[in-house]
mmCIF file as Biopython writes it, N, C-alpha, C and O atoms, coordinates in Angstrom:
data_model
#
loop_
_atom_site.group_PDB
_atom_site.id
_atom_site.type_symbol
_atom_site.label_atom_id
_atom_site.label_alt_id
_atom_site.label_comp_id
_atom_site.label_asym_id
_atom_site.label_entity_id
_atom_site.label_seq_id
_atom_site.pdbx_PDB_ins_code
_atom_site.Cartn_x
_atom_site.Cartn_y
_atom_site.Cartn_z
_atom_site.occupancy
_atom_site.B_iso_or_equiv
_atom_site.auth_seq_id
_atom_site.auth_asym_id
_atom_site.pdbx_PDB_model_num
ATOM 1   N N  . UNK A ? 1  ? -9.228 -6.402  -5.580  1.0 0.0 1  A 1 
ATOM 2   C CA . UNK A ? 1  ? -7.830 -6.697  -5.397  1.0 0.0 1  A 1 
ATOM 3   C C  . UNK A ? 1  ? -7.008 -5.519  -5.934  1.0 0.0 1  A 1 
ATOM 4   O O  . UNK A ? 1  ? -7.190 -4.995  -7.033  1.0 0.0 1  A 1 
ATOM 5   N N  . UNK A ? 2  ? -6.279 -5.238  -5.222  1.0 0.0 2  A 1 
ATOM 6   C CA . UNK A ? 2  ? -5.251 -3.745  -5.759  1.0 0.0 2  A 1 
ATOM 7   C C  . UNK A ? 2  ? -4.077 -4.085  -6.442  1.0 0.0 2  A 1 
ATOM 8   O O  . UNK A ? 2  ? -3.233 -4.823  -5.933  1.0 0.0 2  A 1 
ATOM 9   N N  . UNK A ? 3  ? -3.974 -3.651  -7.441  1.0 0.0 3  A 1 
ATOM 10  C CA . UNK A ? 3  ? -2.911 -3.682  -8.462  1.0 0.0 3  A 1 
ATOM 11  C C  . UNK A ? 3  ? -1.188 -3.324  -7.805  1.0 0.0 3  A 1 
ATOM 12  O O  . UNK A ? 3  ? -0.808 -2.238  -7.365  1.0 0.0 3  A 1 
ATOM 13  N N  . UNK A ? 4  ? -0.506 -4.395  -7.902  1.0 0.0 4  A 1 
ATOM 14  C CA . UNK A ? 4  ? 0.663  -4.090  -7.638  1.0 0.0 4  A 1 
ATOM 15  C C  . UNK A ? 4  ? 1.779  -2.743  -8.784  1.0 0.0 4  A 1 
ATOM 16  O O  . UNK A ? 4  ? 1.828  -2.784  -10.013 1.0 0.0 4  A 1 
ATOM 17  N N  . UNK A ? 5  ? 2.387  -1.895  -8.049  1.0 0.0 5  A 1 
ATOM 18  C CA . UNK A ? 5  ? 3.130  -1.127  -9.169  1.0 0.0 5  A 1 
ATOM 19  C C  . UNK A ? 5  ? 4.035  -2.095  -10.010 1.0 0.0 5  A 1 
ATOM 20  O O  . UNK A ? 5  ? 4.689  -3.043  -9.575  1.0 0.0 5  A 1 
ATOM 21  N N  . UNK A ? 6  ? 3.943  -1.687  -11.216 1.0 0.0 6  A 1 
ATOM 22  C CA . UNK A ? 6  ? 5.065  -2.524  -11.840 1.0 0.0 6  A 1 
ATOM 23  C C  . UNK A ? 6  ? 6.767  -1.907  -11.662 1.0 0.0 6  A 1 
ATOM 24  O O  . UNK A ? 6  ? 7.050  -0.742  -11.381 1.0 0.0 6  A 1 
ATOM 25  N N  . UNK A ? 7  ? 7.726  -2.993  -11.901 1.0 0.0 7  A 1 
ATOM 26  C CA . UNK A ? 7  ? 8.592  -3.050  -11.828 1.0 0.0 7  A 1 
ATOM 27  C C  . UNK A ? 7  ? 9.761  -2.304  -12.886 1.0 0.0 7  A 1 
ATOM 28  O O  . UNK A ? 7  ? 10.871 -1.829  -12.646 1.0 0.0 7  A 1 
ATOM 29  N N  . UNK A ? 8  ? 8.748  -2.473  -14.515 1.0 0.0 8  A 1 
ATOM 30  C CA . UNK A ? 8  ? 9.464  -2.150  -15.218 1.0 0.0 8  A 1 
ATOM 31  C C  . UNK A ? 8  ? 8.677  -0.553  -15.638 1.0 0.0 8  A 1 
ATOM 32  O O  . UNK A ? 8  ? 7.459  -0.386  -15.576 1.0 0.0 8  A 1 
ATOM 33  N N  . UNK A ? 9  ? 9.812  0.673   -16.123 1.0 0.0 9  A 1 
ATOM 34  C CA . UNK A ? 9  ? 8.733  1.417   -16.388 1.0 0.0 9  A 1 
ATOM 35  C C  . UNK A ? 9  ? 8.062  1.543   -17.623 1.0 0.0 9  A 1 
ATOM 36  O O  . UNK A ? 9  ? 8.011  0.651   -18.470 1.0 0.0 9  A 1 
ATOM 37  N N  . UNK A ? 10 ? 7.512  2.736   -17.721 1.0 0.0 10 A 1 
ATOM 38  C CA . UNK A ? 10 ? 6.199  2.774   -18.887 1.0 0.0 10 A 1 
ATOM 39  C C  . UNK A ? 10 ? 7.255  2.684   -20.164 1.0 0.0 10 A 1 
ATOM 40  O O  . UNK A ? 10 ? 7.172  1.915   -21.122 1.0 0.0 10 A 1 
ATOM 41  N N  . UNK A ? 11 ? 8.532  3.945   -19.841 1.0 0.0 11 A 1 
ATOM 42  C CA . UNK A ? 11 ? 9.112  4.039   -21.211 1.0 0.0 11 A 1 
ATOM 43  C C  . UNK A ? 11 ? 10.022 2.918   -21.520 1.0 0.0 11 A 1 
ATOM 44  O O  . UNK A ? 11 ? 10.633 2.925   -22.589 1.0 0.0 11 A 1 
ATOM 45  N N  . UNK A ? 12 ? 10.160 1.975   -20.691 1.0 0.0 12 A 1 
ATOM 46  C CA . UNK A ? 12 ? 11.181 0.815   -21.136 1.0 0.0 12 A 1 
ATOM 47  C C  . UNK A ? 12 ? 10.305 -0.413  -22.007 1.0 0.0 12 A 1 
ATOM 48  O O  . UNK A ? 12 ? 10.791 -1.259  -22.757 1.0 0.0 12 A 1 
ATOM 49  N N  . UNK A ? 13 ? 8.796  -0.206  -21.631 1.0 0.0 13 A 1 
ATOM 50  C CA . UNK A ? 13 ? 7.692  -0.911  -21.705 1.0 0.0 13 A 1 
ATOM 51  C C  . UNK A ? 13 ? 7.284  -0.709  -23.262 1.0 0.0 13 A 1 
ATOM 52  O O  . UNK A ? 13 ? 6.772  -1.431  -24.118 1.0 0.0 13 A 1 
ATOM 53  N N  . UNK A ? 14 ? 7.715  0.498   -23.214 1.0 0.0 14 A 1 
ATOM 54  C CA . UNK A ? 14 ? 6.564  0.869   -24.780 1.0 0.0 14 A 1 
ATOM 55  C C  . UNK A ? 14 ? 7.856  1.038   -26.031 1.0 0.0 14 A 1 
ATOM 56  O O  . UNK A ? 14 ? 7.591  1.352   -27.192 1.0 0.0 14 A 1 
ATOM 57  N N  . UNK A ? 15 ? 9.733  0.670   -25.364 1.0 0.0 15 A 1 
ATOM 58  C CA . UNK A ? 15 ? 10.528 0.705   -26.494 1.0 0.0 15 A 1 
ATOM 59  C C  . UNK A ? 15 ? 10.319 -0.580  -26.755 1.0 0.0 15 A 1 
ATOM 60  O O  . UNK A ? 15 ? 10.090 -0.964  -27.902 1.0 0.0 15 A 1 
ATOM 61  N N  . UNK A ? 16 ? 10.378 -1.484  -25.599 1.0 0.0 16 A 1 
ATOM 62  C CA . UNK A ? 16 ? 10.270 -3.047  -26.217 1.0 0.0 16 A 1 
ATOM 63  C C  . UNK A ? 16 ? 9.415  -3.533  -27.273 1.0 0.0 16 A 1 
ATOM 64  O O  . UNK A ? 16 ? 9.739  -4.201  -28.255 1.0 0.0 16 A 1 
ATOM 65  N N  . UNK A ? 17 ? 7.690  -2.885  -26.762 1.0 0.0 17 A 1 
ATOM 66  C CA . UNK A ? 17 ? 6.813  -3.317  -27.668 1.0 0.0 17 A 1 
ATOM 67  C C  . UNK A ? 17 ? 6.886  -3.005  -29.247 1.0 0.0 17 A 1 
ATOM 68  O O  . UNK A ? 17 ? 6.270  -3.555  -30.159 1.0 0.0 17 A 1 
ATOM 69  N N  . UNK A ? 18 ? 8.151  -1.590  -29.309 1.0 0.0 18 A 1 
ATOM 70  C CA . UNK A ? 18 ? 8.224  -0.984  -30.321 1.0 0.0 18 A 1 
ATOM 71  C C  . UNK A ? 18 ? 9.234  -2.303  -31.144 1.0 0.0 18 A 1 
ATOM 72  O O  . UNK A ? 18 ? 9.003  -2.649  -32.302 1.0 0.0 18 A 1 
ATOM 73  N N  . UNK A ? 19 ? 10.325 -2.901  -30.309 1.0 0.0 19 A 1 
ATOM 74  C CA . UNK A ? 19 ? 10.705 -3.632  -31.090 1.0 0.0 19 A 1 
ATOM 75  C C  . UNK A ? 19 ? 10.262 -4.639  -31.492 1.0 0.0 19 A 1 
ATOM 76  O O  . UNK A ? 19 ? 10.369 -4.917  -32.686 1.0 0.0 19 A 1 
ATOM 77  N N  . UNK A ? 20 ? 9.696  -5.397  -30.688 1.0 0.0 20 A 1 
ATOM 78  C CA . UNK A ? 20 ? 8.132  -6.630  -30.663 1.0 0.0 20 A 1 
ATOM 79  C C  . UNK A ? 20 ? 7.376  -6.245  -32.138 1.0 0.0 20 A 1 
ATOM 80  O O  . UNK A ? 20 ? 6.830  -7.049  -32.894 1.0 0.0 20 A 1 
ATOM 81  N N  . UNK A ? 21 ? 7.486  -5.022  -32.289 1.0 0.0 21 A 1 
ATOM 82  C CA . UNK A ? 21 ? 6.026  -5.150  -33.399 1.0 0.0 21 A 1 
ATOM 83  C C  . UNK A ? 21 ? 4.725  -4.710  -32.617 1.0 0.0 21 A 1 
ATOM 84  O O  . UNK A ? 21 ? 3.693  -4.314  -33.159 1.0 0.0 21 A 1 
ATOM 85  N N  . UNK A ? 22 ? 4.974  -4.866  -30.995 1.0 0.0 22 A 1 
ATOM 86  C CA . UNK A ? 22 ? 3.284  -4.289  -30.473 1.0 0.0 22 A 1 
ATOM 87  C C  . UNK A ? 22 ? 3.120  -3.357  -30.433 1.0 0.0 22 A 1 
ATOM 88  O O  . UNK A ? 22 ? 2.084  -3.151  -29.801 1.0 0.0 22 A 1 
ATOM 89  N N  . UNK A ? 23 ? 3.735  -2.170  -30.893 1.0 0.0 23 A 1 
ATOM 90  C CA . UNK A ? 23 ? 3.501  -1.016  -30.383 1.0 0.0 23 A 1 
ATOM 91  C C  . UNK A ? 23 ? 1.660  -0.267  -31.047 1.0 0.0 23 A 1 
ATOM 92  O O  . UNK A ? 23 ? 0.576  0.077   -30.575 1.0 0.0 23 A 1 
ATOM 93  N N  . UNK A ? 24 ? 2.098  -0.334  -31.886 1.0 0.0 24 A 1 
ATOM 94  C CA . UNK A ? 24 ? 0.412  -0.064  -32.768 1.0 0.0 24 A 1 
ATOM 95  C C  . UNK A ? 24 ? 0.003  -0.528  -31.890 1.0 0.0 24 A 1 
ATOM 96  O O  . UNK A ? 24 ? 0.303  0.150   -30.908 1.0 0.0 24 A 1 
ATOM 97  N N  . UNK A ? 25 ? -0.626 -1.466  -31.613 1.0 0.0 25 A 1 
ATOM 98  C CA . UNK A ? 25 ? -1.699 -2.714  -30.720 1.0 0.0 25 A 1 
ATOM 99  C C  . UNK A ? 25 ? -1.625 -1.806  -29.209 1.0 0.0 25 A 1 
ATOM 100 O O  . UNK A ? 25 ? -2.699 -1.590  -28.647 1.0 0.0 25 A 1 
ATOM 101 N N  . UNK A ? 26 ? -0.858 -1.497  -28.833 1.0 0.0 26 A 1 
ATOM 102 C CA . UNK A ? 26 ? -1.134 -0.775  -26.997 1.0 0.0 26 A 1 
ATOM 103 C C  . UNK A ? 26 ? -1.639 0.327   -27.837 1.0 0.0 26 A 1 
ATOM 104 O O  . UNK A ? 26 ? -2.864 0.374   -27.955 1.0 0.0 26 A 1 
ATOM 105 N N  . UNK A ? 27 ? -0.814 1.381   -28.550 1.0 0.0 27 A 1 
ATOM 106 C CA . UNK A ? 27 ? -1.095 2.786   -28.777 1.0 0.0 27 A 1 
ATOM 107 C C  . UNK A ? 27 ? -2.661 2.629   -29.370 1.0 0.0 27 A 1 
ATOM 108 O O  . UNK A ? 27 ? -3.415 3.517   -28.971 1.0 0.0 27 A 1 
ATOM 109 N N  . UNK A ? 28 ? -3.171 1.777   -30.132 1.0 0.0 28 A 1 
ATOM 110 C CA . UNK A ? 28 ? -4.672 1.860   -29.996 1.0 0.0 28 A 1 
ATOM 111 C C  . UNK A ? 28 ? -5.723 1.176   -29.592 1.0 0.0 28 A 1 
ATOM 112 O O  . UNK A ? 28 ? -6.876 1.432   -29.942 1.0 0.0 28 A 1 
ATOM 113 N N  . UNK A ? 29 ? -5.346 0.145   -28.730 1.0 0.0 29 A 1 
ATOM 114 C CA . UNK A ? 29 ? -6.161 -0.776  -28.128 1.0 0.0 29 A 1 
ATOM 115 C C  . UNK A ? 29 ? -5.888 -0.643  -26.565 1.0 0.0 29 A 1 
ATOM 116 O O  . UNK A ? 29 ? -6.805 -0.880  -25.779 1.0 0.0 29 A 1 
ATOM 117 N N  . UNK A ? 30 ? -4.482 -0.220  -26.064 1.0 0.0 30 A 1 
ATOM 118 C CA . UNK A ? 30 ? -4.279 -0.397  -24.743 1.0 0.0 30 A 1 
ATOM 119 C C  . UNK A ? 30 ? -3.670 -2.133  -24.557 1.0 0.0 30 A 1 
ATOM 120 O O  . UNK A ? 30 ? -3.724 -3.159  -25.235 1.0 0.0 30 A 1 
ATOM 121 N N  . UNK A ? 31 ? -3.162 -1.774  -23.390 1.0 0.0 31 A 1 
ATOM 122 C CA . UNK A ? 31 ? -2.476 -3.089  -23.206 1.0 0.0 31 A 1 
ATOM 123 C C  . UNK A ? 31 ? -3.055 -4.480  -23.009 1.0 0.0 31 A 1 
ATOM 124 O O  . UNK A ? 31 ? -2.520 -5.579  -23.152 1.0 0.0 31 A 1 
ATOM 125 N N  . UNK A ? 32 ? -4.543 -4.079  -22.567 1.0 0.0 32 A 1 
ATOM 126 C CA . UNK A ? 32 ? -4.791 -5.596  -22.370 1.0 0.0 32 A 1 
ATOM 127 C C  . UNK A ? 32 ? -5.299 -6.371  -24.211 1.0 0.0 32 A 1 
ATOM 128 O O  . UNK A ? 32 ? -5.809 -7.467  -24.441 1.0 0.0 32 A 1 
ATOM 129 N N  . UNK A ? 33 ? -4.982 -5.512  -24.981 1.0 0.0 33 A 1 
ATOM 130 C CA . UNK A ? 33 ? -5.120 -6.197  -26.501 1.0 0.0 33 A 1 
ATOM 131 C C  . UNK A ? 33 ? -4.206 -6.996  -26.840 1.0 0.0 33 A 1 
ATOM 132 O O  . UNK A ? 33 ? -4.461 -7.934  -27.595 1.0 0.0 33 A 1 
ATOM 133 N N  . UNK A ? 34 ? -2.657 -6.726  -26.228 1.0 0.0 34 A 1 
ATOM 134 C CA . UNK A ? 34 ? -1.620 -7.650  -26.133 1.0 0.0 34 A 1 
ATOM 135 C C  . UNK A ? 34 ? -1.642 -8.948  -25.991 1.0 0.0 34 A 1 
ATOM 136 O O  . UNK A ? 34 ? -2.391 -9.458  -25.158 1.0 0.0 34 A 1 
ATOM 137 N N  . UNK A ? 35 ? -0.873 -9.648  -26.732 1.0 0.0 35 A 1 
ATOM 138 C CA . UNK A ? 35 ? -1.795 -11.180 -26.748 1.0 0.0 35 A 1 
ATOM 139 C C  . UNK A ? 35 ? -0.614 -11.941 -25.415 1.0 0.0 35 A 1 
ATOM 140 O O  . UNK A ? 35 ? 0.561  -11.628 -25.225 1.0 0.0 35 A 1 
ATOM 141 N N  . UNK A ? 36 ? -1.276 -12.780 -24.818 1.0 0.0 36 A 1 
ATOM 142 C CA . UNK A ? 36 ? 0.297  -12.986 -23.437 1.0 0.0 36 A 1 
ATOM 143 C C  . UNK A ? 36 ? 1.593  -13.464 -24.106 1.0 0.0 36 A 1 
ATOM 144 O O  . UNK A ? 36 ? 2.710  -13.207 -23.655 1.0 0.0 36 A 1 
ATOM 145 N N  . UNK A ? 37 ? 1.380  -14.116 -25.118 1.0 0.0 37 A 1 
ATOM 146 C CA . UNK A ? 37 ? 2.113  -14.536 -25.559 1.0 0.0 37 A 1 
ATOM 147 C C  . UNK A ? 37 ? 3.322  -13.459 -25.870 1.0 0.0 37 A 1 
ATOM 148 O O  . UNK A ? 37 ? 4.466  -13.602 -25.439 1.0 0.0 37 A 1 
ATOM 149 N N  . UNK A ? 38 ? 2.901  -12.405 -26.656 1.0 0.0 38 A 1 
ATOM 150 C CA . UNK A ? 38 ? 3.570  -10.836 -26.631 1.0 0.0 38 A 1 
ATOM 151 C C  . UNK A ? 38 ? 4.102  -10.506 -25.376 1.0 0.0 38 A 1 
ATOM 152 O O  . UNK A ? 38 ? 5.329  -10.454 -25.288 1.0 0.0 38 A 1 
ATOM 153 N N  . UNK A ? 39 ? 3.364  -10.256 -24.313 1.0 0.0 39 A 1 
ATOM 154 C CA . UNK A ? 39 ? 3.445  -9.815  -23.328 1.0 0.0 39 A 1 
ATOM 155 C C  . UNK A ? 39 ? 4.177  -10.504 -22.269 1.0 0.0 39 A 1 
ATOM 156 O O  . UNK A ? 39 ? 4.508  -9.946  -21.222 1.0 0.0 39 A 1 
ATOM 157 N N  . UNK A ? 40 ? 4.457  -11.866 -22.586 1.0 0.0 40 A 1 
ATOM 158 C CA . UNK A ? 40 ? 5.579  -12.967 -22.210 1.0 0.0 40 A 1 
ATOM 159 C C  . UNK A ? 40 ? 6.963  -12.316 -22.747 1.0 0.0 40 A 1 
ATOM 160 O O  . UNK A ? 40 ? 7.952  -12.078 -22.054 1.0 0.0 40 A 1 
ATOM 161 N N  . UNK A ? 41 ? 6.863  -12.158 -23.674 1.0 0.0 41 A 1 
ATOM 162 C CA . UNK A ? 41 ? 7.877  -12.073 -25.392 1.0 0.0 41 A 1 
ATOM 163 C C  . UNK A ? 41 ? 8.777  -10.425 -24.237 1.0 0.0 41 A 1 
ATOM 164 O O  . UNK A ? 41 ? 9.979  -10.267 -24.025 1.0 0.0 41 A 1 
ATOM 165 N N  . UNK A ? 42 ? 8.038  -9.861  -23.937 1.0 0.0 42 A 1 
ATOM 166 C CA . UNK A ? 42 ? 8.277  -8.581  -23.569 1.0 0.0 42 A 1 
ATOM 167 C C  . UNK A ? 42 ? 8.936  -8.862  -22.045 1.0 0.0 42 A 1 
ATOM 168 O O  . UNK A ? 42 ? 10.039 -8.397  -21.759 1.0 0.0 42 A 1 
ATOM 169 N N  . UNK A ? 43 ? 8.359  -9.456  -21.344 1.0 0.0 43 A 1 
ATOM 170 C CA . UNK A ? 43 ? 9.255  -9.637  -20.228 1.0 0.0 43 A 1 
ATOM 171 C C  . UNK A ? 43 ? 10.066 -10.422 -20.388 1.0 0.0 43 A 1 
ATOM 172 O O  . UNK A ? 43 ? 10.991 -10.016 -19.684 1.0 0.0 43 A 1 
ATOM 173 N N  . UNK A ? 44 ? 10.442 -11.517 -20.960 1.0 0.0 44 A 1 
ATOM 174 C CA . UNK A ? 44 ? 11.361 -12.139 -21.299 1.0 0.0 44 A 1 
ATOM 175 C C  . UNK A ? 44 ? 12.626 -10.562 -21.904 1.0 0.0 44 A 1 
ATOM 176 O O  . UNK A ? 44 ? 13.581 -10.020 -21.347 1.0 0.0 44 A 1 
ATOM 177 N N  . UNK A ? 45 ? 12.330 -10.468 -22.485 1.0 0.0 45 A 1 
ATOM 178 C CA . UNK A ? 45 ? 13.000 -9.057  -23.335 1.0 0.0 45 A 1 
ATOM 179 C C  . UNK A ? 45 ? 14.045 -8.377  -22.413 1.0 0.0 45 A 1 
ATOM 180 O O  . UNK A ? 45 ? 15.272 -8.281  -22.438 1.0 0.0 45 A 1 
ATOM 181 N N  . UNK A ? 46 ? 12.722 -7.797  -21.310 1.0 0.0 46 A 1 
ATOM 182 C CA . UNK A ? 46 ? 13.076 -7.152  -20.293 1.0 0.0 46 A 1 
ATOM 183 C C  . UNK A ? 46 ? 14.418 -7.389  -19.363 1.0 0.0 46 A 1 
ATOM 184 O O  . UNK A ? 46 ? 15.353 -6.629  -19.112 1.0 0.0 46 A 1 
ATOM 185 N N  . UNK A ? 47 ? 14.085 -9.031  -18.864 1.0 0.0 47 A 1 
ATOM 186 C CA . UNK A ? 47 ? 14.863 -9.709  -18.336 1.0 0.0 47 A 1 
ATOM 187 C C  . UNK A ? 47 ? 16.606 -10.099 -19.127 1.0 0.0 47 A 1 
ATOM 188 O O  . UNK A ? 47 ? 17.605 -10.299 -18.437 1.0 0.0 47 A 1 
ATOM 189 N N  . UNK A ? 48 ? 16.597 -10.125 -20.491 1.0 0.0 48 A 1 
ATOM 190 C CA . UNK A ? 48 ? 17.747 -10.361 -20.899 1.0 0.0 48 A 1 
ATOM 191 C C  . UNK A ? 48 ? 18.141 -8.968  -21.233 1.0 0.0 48 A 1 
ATOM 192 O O  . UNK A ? 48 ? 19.026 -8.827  -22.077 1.0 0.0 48 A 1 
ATOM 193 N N  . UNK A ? 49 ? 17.633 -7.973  -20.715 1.0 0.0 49 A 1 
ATOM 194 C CA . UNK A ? 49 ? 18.096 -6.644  -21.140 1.0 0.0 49 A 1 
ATOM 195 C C  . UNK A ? 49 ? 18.987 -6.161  -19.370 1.0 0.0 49 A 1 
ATOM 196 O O  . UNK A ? 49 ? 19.936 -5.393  -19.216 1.0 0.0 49 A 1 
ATOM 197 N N  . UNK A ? 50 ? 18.380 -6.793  -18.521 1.0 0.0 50 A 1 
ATOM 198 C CA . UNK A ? 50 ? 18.572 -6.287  -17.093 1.0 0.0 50 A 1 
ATOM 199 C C  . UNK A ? 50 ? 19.852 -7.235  -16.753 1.0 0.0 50 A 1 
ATOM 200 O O  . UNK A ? 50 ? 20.854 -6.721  -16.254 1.0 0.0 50 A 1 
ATOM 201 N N  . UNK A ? 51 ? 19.799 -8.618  -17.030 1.0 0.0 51 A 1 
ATOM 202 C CA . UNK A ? 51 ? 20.992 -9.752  -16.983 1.0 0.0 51 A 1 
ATOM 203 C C  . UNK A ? 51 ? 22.400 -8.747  -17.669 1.0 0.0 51 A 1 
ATOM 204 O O  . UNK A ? 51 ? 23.266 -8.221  -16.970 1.0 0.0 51 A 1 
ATOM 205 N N  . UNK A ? 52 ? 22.315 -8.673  -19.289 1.0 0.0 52 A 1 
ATOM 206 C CA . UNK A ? 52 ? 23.341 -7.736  -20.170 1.0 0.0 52 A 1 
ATOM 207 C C  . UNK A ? 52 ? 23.774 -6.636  -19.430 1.0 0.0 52 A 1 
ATOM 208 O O  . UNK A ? 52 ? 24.965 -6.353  -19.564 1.0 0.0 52 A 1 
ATOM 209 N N  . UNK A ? 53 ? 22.867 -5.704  -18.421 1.0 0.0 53 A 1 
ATOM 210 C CA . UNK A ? 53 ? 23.662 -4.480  -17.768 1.0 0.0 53 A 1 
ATOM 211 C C  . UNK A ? 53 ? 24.132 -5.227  -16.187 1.0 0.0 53 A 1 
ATOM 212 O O  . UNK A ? 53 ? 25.117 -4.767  -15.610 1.0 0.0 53 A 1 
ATOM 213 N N  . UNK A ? 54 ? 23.650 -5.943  -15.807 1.0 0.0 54 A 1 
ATOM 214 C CA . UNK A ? 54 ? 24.636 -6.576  -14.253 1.0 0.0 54 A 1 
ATOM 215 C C  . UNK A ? 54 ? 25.763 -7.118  -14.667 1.0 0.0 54 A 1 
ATOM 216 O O  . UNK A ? 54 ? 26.682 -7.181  -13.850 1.0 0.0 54 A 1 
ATOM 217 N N  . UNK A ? 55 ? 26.052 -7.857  -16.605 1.0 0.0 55 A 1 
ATOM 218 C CA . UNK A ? 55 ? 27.281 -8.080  -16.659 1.0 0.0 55 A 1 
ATOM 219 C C  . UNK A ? 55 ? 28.457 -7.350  -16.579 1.0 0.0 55 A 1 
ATOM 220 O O  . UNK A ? 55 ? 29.544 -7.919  -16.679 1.0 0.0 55 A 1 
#
């Protein structure tokens, strides 16, 4: 099955985790160490960051 591109990019990806607290955890495990719950936490993030600039 082929991986869809993501939507959000790498560097918007890796400030969030920085605020999350995940950042350690990708920078030495890679992303799938991310627990979903995090990785929920992060698109959620994403999403109230994208809502705040259409206002």
């Amino acid at each position: 099955m082929a991986r869809r591109k993501g939507f959000m990019s790498e560097e918007l990806k890796y400030e969030i985790a920085k605020e999350l607290g995940v950042y350690n955890t990708v920078m030495q495990e890679g992303w799938g160490a991310v627990s979903s719950r995090d990785c929920g936490n992060i698109v959620k993030k994403a999403i109230e960051m994208a809502e705040r600039n259409l206002k």
